[in-house]
Structures are given as structure tokens and as C-alpha cells.
MIDOSE-1310 file (N, C-alpha, C; in nm, 2 decimals, decimal comma, always signed):
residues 229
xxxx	-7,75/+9,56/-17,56/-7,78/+9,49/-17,68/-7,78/+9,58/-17,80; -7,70/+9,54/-17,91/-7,71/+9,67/-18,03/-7,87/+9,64/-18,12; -7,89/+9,69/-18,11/-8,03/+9,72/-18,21/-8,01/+9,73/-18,33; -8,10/+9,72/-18,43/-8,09/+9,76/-18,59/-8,22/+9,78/-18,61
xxxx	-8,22/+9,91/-18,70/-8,32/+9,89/-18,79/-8,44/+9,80/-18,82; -8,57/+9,86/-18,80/-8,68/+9,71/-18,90/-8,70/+9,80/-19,02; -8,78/+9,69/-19,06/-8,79/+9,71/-19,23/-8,93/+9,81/-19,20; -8,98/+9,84/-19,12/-9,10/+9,99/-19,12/-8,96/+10,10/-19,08
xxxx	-8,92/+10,04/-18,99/-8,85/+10,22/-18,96/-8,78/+10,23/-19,07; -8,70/+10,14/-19,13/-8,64/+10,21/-19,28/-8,73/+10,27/-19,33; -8,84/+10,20/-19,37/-8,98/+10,27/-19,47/-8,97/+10,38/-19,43; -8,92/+10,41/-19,29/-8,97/+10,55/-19,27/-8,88/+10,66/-19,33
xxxx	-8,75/+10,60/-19,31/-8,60/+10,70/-19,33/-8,66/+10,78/-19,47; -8,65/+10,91/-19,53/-8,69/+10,91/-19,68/-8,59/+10,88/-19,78; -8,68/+10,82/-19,90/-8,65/+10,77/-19,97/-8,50/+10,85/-20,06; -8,53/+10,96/-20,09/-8,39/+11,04/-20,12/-8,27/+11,00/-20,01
xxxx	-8,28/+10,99/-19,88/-8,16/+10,98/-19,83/-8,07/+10,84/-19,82; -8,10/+10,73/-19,86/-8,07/+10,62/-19,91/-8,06/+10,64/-20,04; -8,15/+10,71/-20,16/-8,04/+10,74/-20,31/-7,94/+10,80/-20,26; -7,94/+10,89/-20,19/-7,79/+10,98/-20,16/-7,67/+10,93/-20,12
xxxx	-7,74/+10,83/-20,01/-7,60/+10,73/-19,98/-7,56/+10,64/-20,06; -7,65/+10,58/-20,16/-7,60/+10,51/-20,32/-7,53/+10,56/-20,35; -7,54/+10,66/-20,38/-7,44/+10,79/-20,45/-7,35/+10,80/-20,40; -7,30/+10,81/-20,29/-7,19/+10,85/-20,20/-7,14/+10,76/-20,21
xxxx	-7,17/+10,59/-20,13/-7,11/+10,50/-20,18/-7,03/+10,49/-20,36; -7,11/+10,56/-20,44/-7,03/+10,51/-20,59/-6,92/+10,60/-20,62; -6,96/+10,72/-20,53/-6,88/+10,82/-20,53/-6,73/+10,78/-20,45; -6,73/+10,74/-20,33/-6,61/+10,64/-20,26/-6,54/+10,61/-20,34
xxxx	-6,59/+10,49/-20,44/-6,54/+10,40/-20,51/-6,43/+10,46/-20,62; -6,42/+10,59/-20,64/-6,40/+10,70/-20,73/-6,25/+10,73/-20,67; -6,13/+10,65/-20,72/-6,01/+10,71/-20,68/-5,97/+10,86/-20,69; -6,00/+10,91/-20,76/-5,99/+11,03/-20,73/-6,08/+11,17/-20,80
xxxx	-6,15/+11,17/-20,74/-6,27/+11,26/-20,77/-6,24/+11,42/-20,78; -6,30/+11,48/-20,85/-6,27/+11,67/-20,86/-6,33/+11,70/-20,77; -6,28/+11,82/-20,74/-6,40/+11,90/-20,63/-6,51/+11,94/-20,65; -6,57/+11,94/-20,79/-6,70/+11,95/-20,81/-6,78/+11,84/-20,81
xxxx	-6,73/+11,71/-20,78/-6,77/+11,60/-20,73/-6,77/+11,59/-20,58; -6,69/+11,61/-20,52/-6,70/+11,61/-20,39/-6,79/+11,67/-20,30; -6,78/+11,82/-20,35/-6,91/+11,92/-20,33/-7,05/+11,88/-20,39; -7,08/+11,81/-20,46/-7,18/+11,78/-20,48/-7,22/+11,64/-20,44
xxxx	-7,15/+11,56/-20,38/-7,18/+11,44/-20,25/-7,24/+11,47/-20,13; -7,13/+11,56/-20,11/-7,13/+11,61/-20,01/-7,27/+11,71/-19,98; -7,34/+11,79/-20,08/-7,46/+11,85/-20,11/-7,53/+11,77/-20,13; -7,55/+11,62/-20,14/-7,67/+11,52/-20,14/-7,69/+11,50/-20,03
xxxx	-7,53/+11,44/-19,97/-7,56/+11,36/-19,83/-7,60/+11,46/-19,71; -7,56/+11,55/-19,71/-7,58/+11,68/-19,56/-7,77/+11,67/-19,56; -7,79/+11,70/-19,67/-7,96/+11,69/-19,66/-8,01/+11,56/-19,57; -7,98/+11,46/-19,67/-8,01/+11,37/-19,61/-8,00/+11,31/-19,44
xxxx	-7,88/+11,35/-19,37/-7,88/+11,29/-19,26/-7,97/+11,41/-19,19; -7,96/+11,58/-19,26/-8,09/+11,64/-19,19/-8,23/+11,61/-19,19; -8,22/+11,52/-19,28/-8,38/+11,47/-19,27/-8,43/+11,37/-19,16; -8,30/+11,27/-19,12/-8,35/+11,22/-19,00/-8,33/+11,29/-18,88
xxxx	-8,32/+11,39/-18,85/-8,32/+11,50/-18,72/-8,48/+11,54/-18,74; -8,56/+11,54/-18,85/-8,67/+11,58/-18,80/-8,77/+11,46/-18,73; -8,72/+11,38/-18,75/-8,80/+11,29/-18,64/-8,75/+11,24/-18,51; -8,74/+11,33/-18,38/-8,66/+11,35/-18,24/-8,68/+11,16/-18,22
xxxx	-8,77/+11,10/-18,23/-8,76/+11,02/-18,14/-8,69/+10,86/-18,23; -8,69/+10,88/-18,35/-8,64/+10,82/-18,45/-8,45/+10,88/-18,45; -8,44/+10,95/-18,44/-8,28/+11,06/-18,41/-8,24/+10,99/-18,31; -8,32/+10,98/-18,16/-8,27/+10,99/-18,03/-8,21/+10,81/-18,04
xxxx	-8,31/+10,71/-18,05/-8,28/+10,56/-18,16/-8,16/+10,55/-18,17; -8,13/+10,63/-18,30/-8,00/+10,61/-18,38/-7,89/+10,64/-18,35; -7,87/+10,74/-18,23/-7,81/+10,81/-18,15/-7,74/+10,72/-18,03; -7,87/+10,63/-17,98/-7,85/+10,54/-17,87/-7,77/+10,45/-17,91
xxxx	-7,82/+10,40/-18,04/-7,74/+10,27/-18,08/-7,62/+10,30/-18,17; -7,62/+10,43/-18,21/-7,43/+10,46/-18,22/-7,36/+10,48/-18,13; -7,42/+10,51/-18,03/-7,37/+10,48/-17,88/-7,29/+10,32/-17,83; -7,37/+10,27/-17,90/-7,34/+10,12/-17,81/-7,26/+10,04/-17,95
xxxx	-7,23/+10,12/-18,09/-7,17/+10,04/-18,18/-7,02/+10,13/-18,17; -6,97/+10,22/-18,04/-6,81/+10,30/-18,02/-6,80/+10,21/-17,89; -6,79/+10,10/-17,89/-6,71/+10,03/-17,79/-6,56/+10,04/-17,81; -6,55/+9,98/-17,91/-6,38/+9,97/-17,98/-6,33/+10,08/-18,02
xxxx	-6,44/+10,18/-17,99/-6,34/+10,35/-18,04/-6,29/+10,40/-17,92; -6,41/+10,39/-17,82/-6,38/+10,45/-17,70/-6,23/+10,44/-17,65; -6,18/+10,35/-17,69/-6,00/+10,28/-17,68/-5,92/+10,38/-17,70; -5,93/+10,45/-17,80/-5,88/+10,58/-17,83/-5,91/+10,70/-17,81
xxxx	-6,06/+10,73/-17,89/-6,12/+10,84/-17,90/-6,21/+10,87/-17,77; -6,20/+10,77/-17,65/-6,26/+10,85/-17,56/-6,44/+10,79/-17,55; -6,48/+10,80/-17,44/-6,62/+10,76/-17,43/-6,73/+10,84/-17,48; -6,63/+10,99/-17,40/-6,72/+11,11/-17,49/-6,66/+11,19/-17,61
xxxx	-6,62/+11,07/-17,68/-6,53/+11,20/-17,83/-6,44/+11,26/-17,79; -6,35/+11,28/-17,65/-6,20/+11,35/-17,66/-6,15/+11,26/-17,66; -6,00/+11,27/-17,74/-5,93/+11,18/-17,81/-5,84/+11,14/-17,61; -5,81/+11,00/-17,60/-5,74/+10,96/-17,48/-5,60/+10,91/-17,52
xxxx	-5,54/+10,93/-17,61/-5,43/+10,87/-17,70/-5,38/+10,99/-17,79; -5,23/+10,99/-17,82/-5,18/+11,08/-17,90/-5,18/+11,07/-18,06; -5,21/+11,17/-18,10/-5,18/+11,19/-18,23/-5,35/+11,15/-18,32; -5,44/+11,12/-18,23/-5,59/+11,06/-18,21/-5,66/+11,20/-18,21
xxxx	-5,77/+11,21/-18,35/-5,85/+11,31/-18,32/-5,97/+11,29/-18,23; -5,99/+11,42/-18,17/-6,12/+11,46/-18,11/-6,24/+11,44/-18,19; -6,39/+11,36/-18,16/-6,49/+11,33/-18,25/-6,59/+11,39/-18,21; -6,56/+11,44/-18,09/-6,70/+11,50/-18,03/-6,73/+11,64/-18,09
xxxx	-6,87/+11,65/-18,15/-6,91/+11,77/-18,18/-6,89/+11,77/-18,39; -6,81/+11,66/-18,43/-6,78/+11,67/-18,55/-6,88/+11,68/-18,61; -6,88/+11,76/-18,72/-7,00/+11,71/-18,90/-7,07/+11,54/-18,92; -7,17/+11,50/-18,89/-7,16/+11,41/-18,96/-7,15/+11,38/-19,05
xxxx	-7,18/+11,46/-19,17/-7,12/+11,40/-19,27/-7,00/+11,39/-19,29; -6,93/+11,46/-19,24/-6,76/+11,44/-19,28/-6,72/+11,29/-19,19; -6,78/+11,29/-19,12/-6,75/+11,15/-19,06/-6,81/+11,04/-19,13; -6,92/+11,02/-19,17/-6,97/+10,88/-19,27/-6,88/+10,94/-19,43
xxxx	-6,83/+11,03/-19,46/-6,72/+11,03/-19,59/-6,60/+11,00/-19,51; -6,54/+10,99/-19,39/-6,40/+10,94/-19,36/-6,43/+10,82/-19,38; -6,55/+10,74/-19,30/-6,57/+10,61/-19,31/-6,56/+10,51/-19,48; -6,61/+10,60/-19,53/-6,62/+10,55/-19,69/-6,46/+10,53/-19,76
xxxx	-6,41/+10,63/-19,69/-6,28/+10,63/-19,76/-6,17/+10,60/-19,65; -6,20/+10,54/-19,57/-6,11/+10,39/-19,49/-6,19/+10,31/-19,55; -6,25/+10,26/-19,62/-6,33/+10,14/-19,62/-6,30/+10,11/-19,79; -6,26/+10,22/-19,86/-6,22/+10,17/-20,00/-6,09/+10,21/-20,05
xxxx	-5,99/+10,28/-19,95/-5,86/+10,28/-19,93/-5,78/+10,42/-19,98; -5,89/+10,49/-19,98/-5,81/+10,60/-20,01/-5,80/+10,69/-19,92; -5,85/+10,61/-19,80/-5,75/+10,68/-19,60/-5,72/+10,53/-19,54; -5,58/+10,53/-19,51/-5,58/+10,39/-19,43/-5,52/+10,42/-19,33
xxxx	-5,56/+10,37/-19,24/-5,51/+10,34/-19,09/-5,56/+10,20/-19,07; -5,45/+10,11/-19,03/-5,46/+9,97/-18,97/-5,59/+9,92/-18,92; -5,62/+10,03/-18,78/-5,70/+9,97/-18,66/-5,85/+10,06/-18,79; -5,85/+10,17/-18,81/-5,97/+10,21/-18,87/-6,00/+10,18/-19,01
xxxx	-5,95/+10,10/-19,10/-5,97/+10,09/-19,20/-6,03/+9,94/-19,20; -5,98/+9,84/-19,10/-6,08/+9,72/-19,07/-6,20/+9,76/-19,04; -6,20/+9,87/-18,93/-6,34/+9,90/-18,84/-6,46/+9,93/-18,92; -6,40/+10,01/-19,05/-6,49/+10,10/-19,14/-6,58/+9,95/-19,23
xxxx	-6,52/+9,86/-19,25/-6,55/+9,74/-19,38/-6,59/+9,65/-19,30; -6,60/+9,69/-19,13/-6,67/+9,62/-19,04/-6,82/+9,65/-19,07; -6,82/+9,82/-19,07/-6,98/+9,86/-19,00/-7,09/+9,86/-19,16; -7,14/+9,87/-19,12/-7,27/+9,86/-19,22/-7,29/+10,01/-19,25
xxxx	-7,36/+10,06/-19,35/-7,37/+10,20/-19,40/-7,47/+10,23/-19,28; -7,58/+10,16/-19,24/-7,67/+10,21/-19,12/-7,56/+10,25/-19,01; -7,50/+10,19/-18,99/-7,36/+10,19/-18,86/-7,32/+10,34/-18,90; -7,27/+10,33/-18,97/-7,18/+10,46/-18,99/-7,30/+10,59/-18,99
xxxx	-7,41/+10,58/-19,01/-7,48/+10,67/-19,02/-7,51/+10,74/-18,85; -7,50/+10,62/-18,81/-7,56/+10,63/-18,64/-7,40/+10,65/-18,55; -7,37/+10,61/-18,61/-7,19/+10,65/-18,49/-7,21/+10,83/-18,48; -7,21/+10,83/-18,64/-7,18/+11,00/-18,69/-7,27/+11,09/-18,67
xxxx	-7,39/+11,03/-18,61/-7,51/+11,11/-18,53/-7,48/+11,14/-18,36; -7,43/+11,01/-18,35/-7,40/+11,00/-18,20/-7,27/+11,06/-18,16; -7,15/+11,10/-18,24/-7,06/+11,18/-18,23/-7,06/+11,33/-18,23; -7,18/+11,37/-18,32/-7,21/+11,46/-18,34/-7,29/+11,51/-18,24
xxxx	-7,30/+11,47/-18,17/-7,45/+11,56/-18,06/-7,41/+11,52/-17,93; -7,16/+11,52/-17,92/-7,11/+11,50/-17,82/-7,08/+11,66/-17,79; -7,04/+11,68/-17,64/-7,02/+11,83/-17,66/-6,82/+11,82/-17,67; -6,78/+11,94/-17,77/-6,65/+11,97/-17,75/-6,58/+12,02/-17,71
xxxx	-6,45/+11,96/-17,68/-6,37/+12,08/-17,59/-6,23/+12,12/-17,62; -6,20/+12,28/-17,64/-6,08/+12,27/-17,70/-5,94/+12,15/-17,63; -5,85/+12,18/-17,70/-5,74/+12,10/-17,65/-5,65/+12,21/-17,57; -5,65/+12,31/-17,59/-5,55/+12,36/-17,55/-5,35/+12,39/-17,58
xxxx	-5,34/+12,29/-17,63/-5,20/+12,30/-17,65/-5,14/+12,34/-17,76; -5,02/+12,33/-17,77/-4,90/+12,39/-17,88/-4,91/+12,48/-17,84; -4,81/+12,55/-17,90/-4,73/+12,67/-17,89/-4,78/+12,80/-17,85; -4,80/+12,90/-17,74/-4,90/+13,01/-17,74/-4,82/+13,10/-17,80
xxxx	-4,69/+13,08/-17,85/-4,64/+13,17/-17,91/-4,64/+13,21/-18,06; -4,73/+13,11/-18,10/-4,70/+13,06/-18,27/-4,89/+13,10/-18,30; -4,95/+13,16/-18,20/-5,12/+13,14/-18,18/-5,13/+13,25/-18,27; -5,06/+13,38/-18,30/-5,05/+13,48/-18,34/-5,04/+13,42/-18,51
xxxx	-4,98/+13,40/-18,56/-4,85/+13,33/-18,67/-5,00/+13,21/-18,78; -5,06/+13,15/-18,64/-5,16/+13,04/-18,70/-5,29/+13,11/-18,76; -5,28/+13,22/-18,63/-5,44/+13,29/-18,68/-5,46/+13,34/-18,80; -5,32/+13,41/-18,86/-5,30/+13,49/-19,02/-5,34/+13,30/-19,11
xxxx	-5,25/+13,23/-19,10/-5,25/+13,12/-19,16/-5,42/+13,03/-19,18; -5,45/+13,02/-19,06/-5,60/+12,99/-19,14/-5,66/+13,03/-19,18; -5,72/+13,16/-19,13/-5,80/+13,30/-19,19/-5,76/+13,30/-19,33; -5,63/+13,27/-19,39/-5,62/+13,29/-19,55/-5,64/+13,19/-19,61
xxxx	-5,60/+13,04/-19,55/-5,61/+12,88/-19,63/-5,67/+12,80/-19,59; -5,78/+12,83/-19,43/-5,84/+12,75/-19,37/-5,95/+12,77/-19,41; -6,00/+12,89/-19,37/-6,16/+12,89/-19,29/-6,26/+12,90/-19,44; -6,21/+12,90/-19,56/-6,29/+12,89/-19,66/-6,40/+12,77/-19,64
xxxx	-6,28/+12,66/-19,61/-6,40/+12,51/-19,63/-6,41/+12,51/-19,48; -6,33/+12,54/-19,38/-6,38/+12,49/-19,22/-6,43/+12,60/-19,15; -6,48/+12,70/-19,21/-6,54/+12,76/-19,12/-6,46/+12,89/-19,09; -6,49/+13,07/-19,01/-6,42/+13,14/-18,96/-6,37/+13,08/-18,79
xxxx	-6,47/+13,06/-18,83/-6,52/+12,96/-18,68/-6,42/+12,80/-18,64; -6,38/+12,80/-18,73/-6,31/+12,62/-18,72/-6,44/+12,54/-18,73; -6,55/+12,56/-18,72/-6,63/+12,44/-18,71/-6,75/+12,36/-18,80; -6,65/+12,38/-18,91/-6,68/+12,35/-19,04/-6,80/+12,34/-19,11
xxxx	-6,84/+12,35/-19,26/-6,95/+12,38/-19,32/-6,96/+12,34/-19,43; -7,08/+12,30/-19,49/-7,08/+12,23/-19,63/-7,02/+12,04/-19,56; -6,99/+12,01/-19,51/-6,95/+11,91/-19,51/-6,84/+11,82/-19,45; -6,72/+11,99/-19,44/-6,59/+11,94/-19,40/-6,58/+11,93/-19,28
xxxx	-6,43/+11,90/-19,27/-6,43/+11,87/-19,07/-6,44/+11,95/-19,03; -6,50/+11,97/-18,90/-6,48/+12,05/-18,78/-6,35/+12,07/-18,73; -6,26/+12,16/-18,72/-6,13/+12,18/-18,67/-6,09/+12,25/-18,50; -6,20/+12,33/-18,47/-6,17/+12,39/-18,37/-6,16/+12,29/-18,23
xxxx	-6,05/+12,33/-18,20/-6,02/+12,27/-18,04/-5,94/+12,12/-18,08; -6,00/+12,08/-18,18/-5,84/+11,99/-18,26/-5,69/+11,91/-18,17; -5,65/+11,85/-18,15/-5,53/+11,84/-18,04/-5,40/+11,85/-18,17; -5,29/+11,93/-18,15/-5,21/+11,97/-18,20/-5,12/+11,90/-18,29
xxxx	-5,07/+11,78/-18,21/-5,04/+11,65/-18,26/-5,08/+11,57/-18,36; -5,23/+11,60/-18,37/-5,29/+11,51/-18,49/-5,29/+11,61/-18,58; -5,31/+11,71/-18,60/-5,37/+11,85/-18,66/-5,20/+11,87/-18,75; -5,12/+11,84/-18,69/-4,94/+11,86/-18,75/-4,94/+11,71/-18,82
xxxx	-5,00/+11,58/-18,74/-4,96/+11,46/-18,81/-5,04/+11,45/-18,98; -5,18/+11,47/-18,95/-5,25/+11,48/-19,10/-5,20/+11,59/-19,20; -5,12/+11,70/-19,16/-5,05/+11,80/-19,24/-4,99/+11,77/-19,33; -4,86/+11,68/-19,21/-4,79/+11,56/-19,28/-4,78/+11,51/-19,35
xxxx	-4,88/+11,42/-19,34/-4,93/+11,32/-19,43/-5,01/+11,33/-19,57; -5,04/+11,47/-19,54/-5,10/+11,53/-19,69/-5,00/+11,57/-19,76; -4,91/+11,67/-19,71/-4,81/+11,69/-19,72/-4,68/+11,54/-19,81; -4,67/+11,53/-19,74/-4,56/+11,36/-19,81/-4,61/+11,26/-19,88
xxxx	-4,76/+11,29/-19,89/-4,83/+11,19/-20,01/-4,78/+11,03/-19,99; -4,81/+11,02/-19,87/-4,80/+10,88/-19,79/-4,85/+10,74/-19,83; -4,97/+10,82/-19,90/-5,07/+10,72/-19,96/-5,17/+10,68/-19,82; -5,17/+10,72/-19,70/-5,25/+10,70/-19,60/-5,40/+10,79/-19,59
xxxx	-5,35/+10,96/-19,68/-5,44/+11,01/-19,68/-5,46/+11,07/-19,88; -5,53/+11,07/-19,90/-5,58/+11,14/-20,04/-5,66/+11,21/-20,05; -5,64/+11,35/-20,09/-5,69/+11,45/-20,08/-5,60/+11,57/-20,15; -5,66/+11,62/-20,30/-5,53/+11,69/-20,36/-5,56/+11,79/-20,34
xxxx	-5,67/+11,83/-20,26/-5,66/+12,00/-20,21/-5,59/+12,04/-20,09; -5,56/+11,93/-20,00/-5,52/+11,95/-19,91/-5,38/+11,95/-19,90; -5,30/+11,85/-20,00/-5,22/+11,82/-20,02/-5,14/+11,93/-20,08; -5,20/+12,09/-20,18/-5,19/+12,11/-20,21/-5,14/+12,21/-20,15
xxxx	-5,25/+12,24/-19,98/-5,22/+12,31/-19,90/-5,11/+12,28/-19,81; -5,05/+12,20/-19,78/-4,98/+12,11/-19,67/-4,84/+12,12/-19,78; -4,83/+12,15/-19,86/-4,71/+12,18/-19,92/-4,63/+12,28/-19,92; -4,74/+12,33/-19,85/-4,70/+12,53/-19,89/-4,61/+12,53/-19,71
xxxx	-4,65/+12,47/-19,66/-4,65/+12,54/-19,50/-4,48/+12,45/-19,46; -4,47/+12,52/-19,42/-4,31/+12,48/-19,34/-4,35/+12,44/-19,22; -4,22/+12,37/-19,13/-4,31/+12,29/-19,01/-4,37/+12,36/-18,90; -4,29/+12,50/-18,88/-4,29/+12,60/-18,79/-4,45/+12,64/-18,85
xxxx	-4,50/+12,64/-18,95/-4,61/+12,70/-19,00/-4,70/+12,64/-18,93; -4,71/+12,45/-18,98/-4,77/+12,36/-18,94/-4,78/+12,37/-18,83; -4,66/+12,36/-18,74/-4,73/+12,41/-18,55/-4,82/+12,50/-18,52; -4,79/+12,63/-18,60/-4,83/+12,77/-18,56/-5,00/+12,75/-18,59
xxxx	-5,05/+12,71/-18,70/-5,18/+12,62/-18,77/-5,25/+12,58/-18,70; -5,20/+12,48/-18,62/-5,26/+12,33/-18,53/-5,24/+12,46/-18,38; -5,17/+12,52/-18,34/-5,20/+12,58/-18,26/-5,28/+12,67/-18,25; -5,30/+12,70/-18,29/-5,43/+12,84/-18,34/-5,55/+12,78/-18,30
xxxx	-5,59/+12,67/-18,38/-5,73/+12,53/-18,41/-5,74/+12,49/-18,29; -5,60/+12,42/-18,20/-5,66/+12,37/-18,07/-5,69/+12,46/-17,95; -5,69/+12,60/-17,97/-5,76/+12,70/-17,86/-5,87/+12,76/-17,93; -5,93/+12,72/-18,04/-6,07/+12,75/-18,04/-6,18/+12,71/-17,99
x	-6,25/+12,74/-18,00/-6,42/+12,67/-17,93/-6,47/+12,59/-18,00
């Protein structure tokens, strides 16, 4: 049975981390925001979902019952966060905040996918907070695949255009996605799509990156990411 929130355990959540999600929400709404907006959402909301990790048994809750609100994910993304479907990212181990900001932005159209952009204007802002707890505290595992010959080629290429916002590491910081261990397919398909300005994904930093790279690059990239840890 899915659970929700009572009106004491809110009381409990603090009060800053619901302004932060106001915020974020109005920030959503924001077709197209600078990166000093972004970073600075993004520096409200990270606090905030750390604030509910200090209460273990309040966390463990929220955790359970984002557990039981990935029925309809599991379809794809797997029971435990590895993707079971092509071209499907891996969830397990992700940022949560970067996952309640994907959700916001399926949900006001400035990321669309069919099956996830309903799902997102399904879940309630508590939902999305608890999926992205309970994804977050899955363990990861790389993917393995692409090219081992392009692994050389990818490693120069992120180290110069990657690892600023995701990490040396791939496993992102300040906010952004987690990349490492990535499946190669999805890692080349969102390239793409930043790249060709599809209107599926928006993001003019990325886009900005995804222009530069040839496709041989883009493999070489995504191959690098899905043999990290």
C-alpha cells in the first residue's frame, strides 16, 4: 500500500526545504533560465533533500515508499535502477537532485518523452522527492559497453568538457547527473538530441557541447563513462 505523508511528519520536513522546492518549481516554469539560475536552484534544492537524511528513520519512510511509487519504472529502468531496455538510462546511484530537476522539466516541457513526461504531471512534488531518494541509495553498476578502442579517445574528451559539472569521477556534483557506468546507447542518444535541438531536450550548455563532437567522438565519450565506477 503506498503511504503519504501526515500533516506532523511534514511539520517535521524543515521549513527551508519546501521554500526551496517553491523555488525550483517557479524556477521549472522558466523556459529558459542562465546558468546562474540554474546553479543557484540547484544550491537551494541539494541542501534541502540533505536535510532530510538527517533523520534515518524519517529517510528510511521515504525511501520505502519511493520504492513502491517505481512500479511503472521498473518496466524499463529495472527494479534495481539498471536500465532493462535500450537506449534507457541507469538510475541507480543517481544525484537526487538531478533527478527531481529532470522530473520538473518533463513535467513543464522543456524534456519530453511520451511515457515520462505523463509520469512526471502524474507524481506529486512529495513523489518525486521519494523516487529520487530511493534511486539514490540503489547500488551502481557500470555498463560496460562501446567501443574499447575509442576508451583512450573518450578519456582526453571528458577530462576537457566533462568532468567540470560531472565530476573527475563521472559521478556528479553540485547537482548534475551522475555519468559513470552510463549504457552507451543512451549516453550517444541524449548527445544527439542536444546536439539537433529536437526540442525533446533543452539545455544550451549542453547543446553547446554536443555540437562540437563528431559521432566517432560521441561513441568514444559514452564509451569512456560506461566503464567507470
Amino acid at each position: 500500500m503506498i503511504m503519504t505523508l501526515s500533516i506532523e511528519t511534514l511539520r517535521r520536513i524543515p521549513a527551508l526545504l519546501l521554500l526551496g522546492f517553491t523555488v525550483g518549481m517557479a524556477y521549472a516554469q522558466s523556459p529558459a533560465p542562465d546558468l546562474a539560475t540554474q546553479q543557484s536552484i540547484i544550491h537551494e534544492l541539494e541542501p534541502r533533500i540533505d536535510a532530510l537524511k538527517s533523520d534515518p528513520k524519517q529517510l528510511a519512510q521515504m525511501i520505502d515508499e519511493g520504492r513502491s511509487r517505481t512500479i511503472l519504472c521498473r518496466t524499463c529502468h529495472g527494479k534495481e535502477g539498471i536500465a532493462v531496455k535500450e537506449m534507457v538510462p541507469n538510475l541507480a546511484g543517481q544525484n537526487p537532485v538531478y533527478i527531481v530537476d529532470q522530473f520538473q522539466r518533463f513535467g513543464d516541457g522543456r524534456r519530453y518523452d511520451y511515457l515520462m513526461s505523463g509520469l512526471a504531471k502524474s507524481f506529486s512534488d512529495e513523489d518525486k522527492i521519494k523516487i529520487a531518494l530511493f534511486y539514490s541509495t540503489l547500488k551502481p553498476q557500470a555498463s560496460h559497453d562501446g567501443d574499447p578502442a575509442l576508451i583512450p579517445e573518450g578519456e582526453k574528451l571528458f577530462t576537457t568538457i566533462c568532468s567540470e559539472c560531472h565530476g573527475k569521477d563521472g559521478h556528479g556534483q553540485k547537482g548534475y547527473a551522475r555519468l559513470a557506468g552510463q549504457r552507451t546507447d543512451y549516453v550517444v542518444k541524449m548527445l544527439k538530441e542536444f546536439r539537433d535541438r529536437t526540442g525533446r531536450r533543452s539545455n544550451p550548455w549542453m547543446t553547446a557541447v554536443a555540437f562540437k563532437l563528431s559521432e566517432q567522438q560521441m561513441q568514444a565519450v559514452a564509451s569512456y563513462i560506461a566503464n567507470l565506477e
